[in-house]
BALOBA-1460 file (C-alpha; in Angstrom, 3 decimals):
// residues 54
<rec num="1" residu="x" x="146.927" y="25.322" z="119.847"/>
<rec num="2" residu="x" x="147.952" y="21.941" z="119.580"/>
<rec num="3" residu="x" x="149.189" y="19.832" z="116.392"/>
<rec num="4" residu="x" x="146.360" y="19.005" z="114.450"/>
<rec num="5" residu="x" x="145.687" y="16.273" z="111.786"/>
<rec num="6" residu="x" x="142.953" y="16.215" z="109.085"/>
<rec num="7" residu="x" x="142.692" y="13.534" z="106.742"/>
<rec num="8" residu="x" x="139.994" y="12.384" z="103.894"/>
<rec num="9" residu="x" x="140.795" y="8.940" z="102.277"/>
<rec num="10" residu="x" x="137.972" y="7.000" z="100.130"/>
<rec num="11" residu="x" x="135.542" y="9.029" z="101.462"/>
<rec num="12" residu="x" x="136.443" y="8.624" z="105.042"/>
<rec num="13" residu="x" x="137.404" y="11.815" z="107.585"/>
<rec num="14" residu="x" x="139.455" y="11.302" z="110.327"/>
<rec num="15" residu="x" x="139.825" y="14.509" z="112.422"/>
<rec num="16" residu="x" x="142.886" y="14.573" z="115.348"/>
<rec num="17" residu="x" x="142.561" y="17.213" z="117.257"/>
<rec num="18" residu="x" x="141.757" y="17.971" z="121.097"/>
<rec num="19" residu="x" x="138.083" y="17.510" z="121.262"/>
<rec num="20" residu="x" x="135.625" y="19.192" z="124.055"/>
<rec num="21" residu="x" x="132.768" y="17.808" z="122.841"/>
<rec num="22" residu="x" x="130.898" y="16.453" z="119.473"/>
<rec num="23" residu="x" x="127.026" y="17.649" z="118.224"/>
<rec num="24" residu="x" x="125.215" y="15.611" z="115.641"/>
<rec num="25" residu="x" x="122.191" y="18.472" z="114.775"/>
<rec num="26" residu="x" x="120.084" y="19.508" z="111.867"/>
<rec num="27" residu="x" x="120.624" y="22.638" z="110.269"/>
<rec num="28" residu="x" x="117.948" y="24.653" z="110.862"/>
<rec num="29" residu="x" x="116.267" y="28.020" z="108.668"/>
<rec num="30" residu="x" x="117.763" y="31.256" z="109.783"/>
<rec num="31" residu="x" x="116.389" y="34.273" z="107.555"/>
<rec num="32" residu="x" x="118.140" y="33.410" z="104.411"/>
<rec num="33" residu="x" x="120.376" y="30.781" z="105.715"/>
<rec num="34" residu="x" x="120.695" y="28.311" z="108.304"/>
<rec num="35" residu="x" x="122.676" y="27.798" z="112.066"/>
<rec num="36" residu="x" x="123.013" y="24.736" z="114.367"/>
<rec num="37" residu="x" x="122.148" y="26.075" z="117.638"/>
<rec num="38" residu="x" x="124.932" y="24.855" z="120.581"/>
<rec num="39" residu="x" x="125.295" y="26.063" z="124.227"/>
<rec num="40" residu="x" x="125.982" y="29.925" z="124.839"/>
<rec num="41" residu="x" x="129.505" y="28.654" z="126.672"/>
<rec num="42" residu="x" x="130.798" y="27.833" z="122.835"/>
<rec num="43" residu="x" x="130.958" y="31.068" z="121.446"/>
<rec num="44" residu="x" x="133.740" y="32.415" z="119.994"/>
<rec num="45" residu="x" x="135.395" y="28.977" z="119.841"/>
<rec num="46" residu="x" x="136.734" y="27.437" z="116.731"/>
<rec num="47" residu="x" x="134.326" y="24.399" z="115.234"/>
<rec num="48" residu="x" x="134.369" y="22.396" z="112.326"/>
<rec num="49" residu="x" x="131.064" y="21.939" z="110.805"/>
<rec num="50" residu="x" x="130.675" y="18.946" z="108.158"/>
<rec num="51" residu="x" x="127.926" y="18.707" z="105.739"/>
<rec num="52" residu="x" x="127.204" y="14.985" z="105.177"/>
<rec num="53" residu="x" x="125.621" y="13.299" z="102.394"/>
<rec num="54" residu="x" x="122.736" y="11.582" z="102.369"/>
């Protein structure tokens, strides 16, 4: 794992960190909660996942 940096200033989030790839979904229902499907070859790595306001 590399060095990574995570910052939140006035609202803003900057994220450094080796990036494979970056999903912009909708959370969908799952029984009583929700998942954001992504591709089978993801599974079992780490992920952020960001709620945003809107």
């Amino acid at each position: 794992m590399t060095d990574r940096e995570i910052n939140i200033k006035d609202q803003t989030l900057t994220i450094r960190e080796d990036v494979e790839t970056v999903y912009e979904k909708t959370v969908t229902p799952f029984g009583n909660s929700g998942k954001v499907d992504v591709a089978k070859k993801y599974i079992g790595k780490r992920v952020y996942v960001i709620v945003l306001r809107e």
